[in-house]
N, C-alpha and C positions, 0 to 999 in steps of 0.2 A: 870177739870185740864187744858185746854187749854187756859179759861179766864185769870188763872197764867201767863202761859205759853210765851204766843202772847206778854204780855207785858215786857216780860224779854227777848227773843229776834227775835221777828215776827212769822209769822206764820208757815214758813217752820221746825225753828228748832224745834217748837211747835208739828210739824206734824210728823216730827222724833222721835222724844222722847216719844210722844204717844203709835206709831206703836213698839218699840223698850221697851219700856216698859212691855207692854203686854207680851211680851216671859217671863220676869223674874216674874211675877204675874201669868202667866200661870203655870210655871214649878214649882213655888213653892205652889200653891193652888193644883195640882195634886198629889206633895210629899205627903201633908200633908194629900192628902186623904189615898192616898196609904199606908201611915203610921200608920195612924187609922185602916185601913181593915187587912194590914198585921203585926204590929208588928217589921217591920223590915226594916232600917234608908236603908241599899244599894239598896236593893228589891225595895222601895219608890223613889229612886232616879233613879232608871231606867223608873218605871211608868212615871215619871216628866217630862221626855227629851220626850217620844212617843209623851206624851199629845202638850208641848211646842213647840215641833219639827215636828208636825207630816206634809206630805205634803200639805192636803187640808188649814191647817193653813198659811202655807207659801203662797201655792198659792191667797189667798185671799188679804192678803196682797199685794202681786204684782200686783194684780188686782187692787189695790184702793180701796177694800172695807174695808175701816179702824172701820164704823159700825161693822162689820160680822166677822170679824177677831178680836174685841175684845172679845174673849173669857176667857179673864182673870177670872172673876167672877162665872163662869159657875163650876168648883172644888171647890169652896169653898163654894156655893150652895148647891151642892149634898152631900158634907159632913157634914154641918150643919142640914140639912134636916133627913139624917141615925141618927145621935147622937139626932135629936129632935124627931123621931119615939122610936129609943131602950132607949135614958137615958131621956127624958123628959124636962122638965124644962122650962121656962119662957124665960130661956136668951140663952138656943138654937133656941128658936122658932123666939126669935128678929133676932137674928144674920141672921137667915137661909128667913127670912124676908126683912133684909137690902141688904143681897146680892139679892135675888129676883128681888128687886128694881132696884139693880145696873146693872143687868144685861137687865130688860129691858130699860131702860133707854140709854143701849149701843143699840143695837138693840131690834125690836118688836119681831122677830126671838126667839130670845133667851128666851121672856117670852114665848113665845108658845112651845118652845122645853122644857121648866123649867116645865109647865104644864102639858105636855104628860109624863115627866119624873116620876111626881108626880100620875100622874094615873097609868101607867103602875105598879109603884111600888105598891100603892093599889091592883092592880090584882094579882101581885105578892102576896106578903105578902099573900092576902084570899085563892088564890091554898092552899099556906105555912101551913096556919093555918085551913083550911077547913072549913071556915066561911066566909058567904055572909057579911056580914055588920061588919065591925074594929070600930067600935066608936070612940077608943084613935088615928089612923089615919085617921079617915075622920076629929076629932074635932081640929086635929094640923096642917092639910094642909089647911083646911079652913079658921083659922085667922092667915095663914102667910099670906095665900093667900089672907086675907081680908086687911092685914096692909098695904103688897105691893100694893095691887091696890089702895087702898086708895091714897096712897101717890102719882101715879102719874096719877090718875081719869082726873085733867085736860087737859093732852092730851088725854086719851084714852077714855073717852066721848066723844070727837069732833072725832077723827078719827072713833069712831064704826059711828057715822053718817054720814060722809061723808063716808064711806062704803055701808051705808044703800040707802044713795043718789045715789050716783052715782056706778050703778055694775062693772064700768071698771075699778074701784079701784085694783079689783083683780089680775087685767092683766093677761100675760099669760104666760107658761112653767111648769107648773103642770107636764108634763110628758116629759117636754123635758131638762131641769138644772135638769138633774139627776146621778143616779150614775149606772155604765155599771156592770154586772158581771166579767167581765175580769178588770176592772179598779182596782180590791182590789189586784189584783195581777202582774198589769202593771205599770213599773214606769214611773210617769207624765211626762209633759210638760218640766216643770223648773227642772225634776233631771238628773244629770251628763250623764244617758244614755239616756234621750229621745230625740236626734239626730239621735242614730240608724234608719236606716231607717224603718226597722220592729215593729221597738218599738215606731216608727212612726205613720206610717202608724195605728198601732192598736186605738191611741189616738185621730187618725185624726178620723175615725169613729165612735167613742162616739156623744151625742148629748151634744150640748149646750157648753158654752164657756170653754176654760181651766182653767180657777179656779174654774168652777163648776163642773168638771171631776173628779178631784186630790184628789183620796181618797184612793192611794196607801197605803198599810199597812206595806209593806213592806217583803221581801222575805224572810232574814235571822230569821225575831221575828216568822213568819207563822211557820216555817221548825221547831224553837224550840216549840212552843206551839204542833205543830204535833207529836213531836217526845216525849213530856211529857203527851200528851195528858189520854193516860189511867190512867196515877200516880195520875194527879191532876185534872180531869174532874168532879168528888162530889166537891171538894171545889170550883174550877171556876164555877159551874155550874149555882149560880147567874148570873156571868157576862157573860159568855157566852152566856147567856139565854138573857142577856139585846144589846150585841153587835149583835145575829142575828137579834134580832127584830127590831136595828136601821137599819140596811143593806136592811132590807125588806122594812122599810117606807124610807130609801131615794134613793131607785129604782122609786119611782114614782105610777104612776098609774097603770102601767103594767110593767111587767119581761122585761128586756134592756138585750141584750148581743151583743157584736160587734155594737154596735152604732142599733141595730135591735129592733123592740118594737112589743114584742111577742102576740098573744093573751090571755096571763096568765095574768088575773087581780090581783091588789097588795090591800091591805086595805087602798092604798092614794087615791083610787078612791072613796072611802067614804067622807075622810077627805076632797077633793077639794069640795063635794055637799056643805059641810057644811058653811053657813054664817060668816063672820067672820078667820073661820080655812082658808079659799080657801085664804087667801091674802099669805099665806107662800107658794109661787110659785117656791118655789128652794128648793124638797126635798131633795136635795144632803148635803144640809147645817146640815139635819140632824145625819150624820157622825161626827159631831165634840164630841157629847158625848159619841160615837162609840170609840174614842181614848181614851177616859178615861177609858171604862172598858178593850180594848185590853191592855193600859200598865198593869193594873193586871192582867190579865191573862197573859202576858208575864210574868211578876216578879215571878210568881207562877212558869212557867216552869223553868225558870233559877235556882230558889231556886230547884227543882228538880234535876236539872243539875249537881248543885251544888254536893247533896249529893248520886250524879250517883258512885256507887262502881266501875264500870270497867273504869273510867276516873284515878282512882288510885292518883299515883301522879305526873298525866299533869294537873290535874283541874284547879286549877289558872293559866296554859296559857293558856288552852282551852277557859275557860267559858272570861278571858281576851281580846283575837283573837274574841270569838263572839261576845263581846260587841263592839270593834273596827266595825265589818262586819257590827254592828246593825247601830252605828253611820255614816260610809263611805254609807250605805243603804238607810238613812233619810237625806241623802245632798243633797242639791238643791240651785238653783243659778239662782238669774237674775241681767244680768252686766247694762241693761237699766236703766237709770234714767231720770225722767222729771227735767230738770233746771228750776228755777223757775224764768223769767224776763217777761219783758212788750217790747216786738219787737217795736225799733226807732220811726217806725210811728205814734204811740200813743204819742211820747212827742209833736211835733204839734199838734194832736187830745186835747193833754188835756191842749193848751194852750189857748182854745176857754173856756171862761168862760157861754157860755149859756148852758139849760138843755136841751137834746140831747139823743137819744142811736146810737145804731151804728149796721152795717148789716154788718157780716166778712162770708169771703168765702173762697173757695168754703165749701157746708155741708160734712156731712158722720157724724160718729158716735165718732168715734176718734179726727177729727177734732173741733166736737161741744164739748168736753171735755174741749182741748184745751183753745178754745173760754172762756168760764167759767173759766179757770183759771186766762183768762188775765182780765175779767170779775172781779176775786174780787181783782184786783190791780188797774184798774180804775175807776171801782166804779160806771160805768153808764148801763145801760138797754143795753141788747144783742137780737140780734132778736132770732140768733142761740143758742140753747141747748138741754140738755139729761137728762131727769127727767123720773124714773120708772114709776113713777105712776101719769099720766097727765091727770089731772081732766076736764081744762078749754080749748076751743078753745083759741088757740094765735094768734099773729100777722103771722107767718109761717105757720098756719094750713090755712089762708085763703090769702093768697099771691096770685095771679094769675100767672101764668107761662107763656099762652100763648100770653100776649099782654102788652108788657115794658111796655106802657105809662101810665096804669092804674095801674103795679104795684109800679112806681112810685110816683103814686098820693097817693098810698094805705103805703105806706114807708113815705112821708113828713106828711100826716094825723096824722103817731103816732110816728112823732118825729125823727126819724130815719135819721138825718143828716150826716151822714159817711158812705161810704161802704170801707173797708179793705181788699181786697183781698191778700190772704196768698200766694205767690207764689210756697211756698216748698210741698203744698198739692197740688197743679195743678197736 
């Protein structure tokens, strides 16, 4: 989409439109699952806004993980996927295949959570049916699973190798980008109350950064699911059954509360042994299909709510007032924006026509972001930046620090003819 994009009007609106995209593909690939499972157009359209809306979503975005936050594809997967096990057919098994695709294509993430979604289900289903071996679901997740990889085998042949090469592919926070037990019932970072100082302070003791905390659920949807909870616990008991199991795998390796990492082992400490699975080093991320089945399970209690006999007739301002509480619940807000230019100094810098890069300072983490962005508007080698997964020594990993002259000599060797110092980060 971008390739359009970039050339219709640069990269920034490109990069908007993307991120801003994704909410109306999310919200409506969740409708229509919701729609499928329940039968019922309003019901679906509350699941839609959880899923669309829900915080860890947000927060991803703010972060710049425009990868991780495409979760568009991820609803419309798992609905293609249920209609290709119960009704069959050729042309759910494509569809439930192309989005596969689409989704890994967005992030690696996502194939691997598509994956674990597809097994769980397996285990589900053989409880269900009381048989070890489903044939007609191992032979339809198999060549969806064989189409999609197929199709994009050219990356994912080279990466399983440079995997195999190099072990520090995996990097690390297995157990630290995870998700807190107080965090399902703390509001994040970026929403309206987390200035409070206690509501603070609670966020500040989670591990790992704030968009991999924000896995708020939210207060008002909890309180109605609690409160229908015996009416409609046989029918939720899929989803519910599937929302604890995601909470369990993106706690990590072991049980978190208060920012604390208990000695309860979790069954991510299996999945980190494993080759290959250890590269998804942010189990938190695994909450995002966690919000697909709470909005059914919320739609369900509401529908309950609904036909609550002592609500009489306040119900439609009631259950009205709670959807308002659900919505003012899931608000969130970040007023920061990166402006996108190329700081003065660089219009001399790029009036030197030789091939050159350039050393900008001072480092940190933020900084070398930064750096990269001015990076793909000039268009030349940077010594500074910030790549997850850093396979190769670079020219920064052997700098010398304690003796200028040398690291001077070590600067002109590979070109690095400008140094930029950033004043505003001193």
């Amino acid at each position: 989409m971008s390739f359009l994009l970039i050339h219709i009007h640069g990269p920034v609106l490109a990069y908007n439109l993307l991120i801003l995209h994704t909410y109306i593909l999310s919200g409506l690939g969740a409708f229509l699952l919701a729609r499928y499972l329940l039968g019922n157009i309003p019901l679906a359209l509350v699941a839609g806004f959880i899923f669309a809306f829900s915080p860890a979503y947000f927060a991803h975005h703010t972060g710049g993980h425009i990868n991780i936050a495409s979760i568009q594809f991820i609803p419309f997967f798992v609905l293609y996927f249920i209609k290709a096990i119960k009704e069959g057919g050729l042309k759910n098994i494509l569809i439930c295949a192309l989005f596969l695709f689409l989704n890994a294509i967005c992030s690696w993430n996502h194939m691997i959570f598509a994956f674990y979604f597809m097994a769980l289900s397996y285990i589900y289903l053989a409880i269900r049916r009381r048989r070890l071996l489903l044939i007609d679901v191992a032979a339809k997740s198999a060549l969806l699973s064989f189409l999609a990889l197929i199709s994009i085998s050219p990356w994912l042949v080279r990466m399983i190798i440079l995997g195999l090469k190099y072990p520090g592919a995996s990097a690390v926070g297995h157990n630290y980008y995870v998700s807190d037990l107080l965090g399902f019932i703390t509001p994040g970072h970026y929403h309206t109350l987390g200035n409070i100082s206690l509501i603070k302070a609670v966020n500040d003791s989670f591990t790992g950064k704030v968009w991999e905390t924000a896995v708020y659920f939210g207060l008002v949807a909890l309180a109605i699911i609690i409160f229908a909870f015996k009416k409609i616990k046989k029918e939720a008991a899929p989803y519910l059954l599937a929302l604890i199991t995601l909470i369990i795998i993106s706690m990590g390796s072991t049980f978190h509360i208060i920012g604390y990492s208990t000695p309860i082992l979790l069954p991510y400490k299996i999945l980190y042994l494993v080759p290959f699975l250890s590269n998804i080093r942010c189990p938190s991320r695994h909450i995002f299909y966690g919000y697909l089945f709470l909005g059914i399970i919320l739609a369900m209690g509401i529908n309950y709510l609904y036909s609550f006999g002592k609500l009489g007739k306040y119900k439609n301002y009631i259950l009205t007032a709670l959807i308002v509480l659900i919505l003012v619940d899931y608000y969130s807000v970040e007023k920061e924006m990166t402006p996108v230019y190329l700081p003065s100094c660089y219009n001399v810098i790029l009036r030197d026509s030789e091939s050159f890069a350039i050393l900008d300072l001072p480092g940190g983490y933020l900084e070398s972001n930064t750096y990269m962005m001015y990076q793909a508007i000039h268009e030349h080698p940077i010594v500074q930046g910030v790549v997850s997964r850093k396979l190769h020594e670079t020219l920064i990993d052997r700098l010398n620090y304690t003796d200028l002259y040398i690291q001077k000599q070590q600067l002109a060797s590979d070109s690095v003819k400008y140094i930029v110092i950033h004043k505003a980060f001193l």
